[in-house]
N, C-alpha and C positions, 0 to 999 in steps of 0.2 A: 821079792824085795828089790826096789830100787840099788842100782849102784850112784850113787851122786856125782852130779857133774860130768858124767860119762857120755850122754849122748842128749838129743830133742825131743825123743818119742817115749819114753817109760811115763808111766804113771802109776800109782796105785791107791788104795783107797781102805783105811782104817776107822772103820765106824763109819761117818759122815764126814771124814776128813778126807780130803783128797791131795796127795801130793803128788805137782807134778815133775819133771824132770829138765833140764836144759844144761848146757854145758855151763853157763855162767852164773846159774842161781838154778835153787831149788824150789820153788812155789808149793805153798801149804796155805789149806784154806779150809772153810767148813768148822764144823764140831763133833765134840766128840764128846759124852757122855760114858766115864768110867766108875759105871758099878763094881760095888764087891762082891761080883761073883764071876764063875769062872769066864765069862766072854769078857769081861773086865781085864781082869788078870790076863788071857790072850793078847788081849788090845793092848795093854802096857807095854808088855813084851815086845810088841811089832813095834812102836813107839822106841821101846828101846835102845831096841835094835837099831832100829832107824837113827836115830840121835848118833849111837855112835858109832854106824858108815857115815854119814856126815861130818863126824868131828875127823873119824881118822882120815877123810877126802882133805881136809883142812891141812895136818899132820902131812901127807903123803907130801902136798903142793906148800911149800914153805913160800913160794913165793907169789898168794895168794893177795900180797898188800901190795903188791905190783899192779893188780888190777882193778884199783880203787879210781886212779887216774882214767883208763878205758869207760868207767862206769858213768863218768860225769859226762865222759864225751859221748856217749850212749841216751843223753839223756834227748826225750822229744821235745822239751820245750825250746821256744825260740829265744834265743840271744841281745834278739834288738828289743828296744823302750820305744814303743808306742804311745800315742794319744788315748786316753781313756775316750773312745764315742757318745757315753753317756753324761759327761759335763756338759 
């Protein structure tokens, strides 16, 4: 199990789901396919689990909506208003 937001390198992988790891977000992608039977029921569980070390990562850091402002400046797209080339 992941610890969230803790470091760049963890990843783990629930069914066809893969989450990855970064200090400032957690990346989840893929699918996942939960039958009722017992690999199902496992898979919820890590799911679970999962859910809530992520909620209490959120709980530990209160000042998580501090880094909304960082997020924007993070962002790759560019700033300036170009010419459309194609008119």
């Amino acid at each position: 199990m992941i610890e969230p937001f803790a470091n760049n390198h963890q990843s783990m992988q629930i069914g066809d789901l893969v989450i990855e790891n970064q200090t400032d977000k957690v990346i989840i992608y893929g699918d996942i396919d939960l039958q009722l039977n017992t690999i199902g029921y496992e898979q919820a569980q890590q799911l679970h689990a999962l859910s809530g070390r992520i909620l209490q990562a959120f709980t530990d850091n209160p000042d998580y909506s501090k880094n909304d402002v960082l997020s924007k400046n993070n962002n790759d797209g560019a700033d300036e208003t170009i010419d459309n080339p194609f008119l």
